[in-house]
Structures are given as C-alpha cells and as structure tokens.
C-alpha positions in Angstrom: 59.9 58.4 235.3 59.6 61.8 233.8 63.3 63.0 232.8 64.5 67.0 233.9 66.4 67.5 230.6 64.9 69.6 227.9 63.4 67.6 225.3 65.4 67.2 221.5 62.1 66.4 219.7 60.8 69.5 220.1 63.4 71.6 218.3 63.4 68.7 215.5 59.7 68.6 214.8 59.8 72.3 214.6 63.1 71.7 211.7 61.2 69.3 210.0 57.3 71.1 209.9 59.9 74.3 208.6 61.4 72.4 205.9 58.7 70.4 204.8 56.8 74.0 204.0 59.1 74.7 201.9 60.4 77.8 203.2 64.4 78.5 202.1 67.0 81.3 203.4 67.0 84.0 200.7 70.3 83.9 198.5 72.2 86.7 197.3 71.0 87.9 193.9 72.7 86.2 191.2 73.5 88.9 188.8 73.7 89.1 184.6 76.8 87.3 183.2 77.8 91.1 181.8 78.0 92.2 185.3 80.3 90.6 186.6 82.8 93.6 186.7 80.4 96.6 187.7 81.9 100.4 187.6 79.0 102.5 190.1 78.6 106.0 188.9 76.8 108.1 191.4 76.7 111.3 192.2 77.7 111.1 195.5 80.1 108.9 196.1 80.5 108.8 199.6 76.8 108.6 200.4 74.7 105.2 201.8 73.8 104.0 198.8 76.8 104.1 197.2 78.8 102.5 200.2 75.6 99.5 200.6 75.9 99.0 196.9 79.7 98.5 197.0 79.6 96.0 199.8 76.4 94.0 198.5 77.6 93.6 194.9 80.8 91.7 195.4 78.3 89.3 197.6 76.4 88.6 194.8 79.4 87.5 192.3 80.5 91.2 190.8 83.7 93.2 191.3 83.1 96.6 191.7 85.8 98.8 189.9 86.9 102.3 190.2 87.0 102.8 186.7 85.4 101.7 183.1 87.0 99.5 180.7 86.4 96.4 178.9 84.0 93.9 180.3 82.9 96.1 182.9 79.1 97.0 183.5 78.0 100.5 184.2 75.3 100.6 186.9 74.5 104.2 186.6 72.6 106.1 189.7 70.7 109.1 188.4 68.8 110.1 191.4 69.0 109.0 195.3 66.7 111.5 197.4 65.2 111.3 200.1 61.9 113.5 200.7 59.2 114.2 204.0 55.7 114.7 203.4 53.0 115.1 206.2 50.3 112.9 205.9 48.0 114.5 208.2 47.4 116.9 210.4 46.0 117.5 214.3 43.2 120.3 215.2 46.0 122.4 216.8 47.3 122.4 213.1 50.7 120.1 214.1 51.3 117.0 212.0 50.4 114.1 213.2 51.6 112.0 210.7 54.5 111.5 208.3 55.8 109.7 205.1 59.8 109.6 204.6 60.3 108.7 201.3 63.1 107.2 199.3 63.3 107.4 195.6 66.2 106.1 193.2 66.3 106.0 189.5 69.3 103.8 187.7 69.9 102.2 184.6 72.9 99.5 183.4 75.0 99.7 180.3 77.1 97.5 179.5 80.8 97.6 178.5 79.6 99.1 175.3 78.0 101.3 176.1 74.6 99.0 175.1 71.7 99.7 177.5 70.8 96.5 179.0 68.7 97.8 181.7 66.8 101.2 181.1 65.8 103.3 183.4 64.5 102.1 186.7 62.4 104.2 189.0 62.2 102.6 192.7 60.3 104.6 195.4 60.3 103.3 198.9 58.1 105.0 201.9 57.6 104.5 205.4 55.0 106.2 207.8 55.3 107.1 211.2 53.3 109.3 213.3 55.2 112.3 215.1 54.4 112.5 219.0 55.1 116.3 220.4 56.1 114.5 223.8 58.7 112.5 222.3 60.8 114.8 220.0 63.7 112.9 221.0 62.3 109.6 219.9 61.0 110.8 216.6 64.5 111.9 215.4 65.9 108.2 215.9 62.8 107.0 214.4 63.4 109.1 212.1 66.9 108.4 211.2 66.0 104.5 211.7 63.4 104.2 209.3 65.9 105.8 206.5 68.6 103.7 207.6 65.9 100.7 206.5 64.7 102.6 203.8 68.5 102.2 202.0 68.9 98.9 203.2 65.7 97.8 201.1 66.5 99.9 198.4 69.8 97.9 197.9 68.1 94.0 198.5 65.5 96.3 195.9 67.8 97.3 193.0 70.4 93.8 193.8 66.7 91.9 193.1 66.0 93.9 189.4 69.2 93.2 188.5 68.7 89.3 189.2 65.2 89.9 187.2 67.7 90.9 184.4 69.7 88.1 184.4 66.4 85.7 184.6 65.0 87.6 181.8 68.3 86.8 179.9 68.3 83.4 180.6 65.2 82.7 179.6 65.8 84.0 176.2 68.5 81.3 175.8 67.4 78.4 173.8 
C-alpha cells in the first residue's frame, strides 16, 4: 500500500549528503583581542557604512563607543565613495552598460595610538546594463546594487579584521 503523506527521508538524506560535504553556516567574524572596544571615526557619521558597521561589530564581540579612551580600538574610515563609470556604449552613442563602484580605505590603531592594521584599500563593483525603456527599473537597480554593494563592504572589512586577529594568533607560540 503506497502511503499519501510526504515522505521524512527525503528531507533527511538531503541533511545528511549537506553535512557530510562539509559545508557550515558562516560565523560572525571573530575580531582581534584589542578590539574589543572599537571607537568608528568616519567622516560621515550618519551615512550606510557607518550605521552597517555599528550594528555588525557588536555581533562580532566589540562594543562600539562614542568616544576614545583606554582599551579602545580606533577603526578609522578614510574614504567611503561611491563612483559610476560607463562601460560601454550603443551606436546611437547612449550607454549601454555601467559599473557602480564602491571604494573604502581604513586602518586600525589601537588604544595607543599603535597601528595594528595599516591602511586597507577595498574596492567593490557591480555591472549592470541600462535599458532606455525601463528608466524606472534602472534607478531601483540602481539603488539595489549599492544597497549590496555596502552590505559586502561590511561582511568585507568585518572579514580583514578577523584576518588580523588570525594573523595575531598565529604569532603566539
């Protein structure tokens, strides 16, 4: 007699081919022992970056502080810009293509003032091709490619700093 309820071994053989392949959830980046009180010093305060930053740090172990002082990490944001380039162009001399770019240079000290991280360059891009009929659609294309563009910048800069703490580690005897 053939039963009319879904099947359980499915969705466990599926479990068990994923775990035996070894694939695991990425964790939050486990950050230098000096960072675990972080003071952000950006420019702009109030922009994406800053804000991402300032929720994704205390995820990863650090509490971010409004000011310096001792024990407290400087992660220091020199540039955060993003820029447009065409990428190529039609025969009725309209792009056709474009490249939204993201770039972000930062460095950590730590409480004294000691660079323990110099300065990082990160450059992120994403291309998308612009369609006169759908002006409409390009701008939230537009706006939700950036939106990714700072998300990765964030998992980008949270995974250099884990590199730090690695490379610290590893140092250790």
């Amino acid at each position: 007699m053939i039963s009319s309820r879904p099947s359980f071994a499915l969705p466990l053989v599926l479990a068990a081919l994923l775990a035996g392949c070894g694939f695991q959830l990425r964790k939050e980046a486990q950050l230098p022992p000096s960072m675990q009180r972080v003071h952000l010093e950006i420019a702009d305060a109030s922009s994406q970056l800053a804000k991402d930053l300032s929720k994704a740090l205390p995820r990863s172990g650090a509490q971010v502080v409004d000011t310096t002082g001792p024990d407290t990490a400087v992660l220091k944001i020199s540039a955060n810009t993003f820029s447009t380039d065409v990428l190529s162009v039609g025969g009725t001399a309209r792009a056709n293509e474009y490249a939204i770019r993201y770039h972000v240079e930062f460095e950590v000290q730590d409480a004294s003032g000691t660079t323990i991280l110099p300065k990082q360059t990160i450059e992120l891009a994403r291309e998308f091709t612009f369609d006169a009929t759908q002006a409409l659609g390009v701008a939230a294309e537009t706006d939700l490619l950036s939106k990714e563009l700072e998300r990765d910048m964030v998992q980008t800069i949270l995974r250099r700093l884990e590199a730090l703490a690695h490379a610290n580690n590893e140092g250790k005897p």
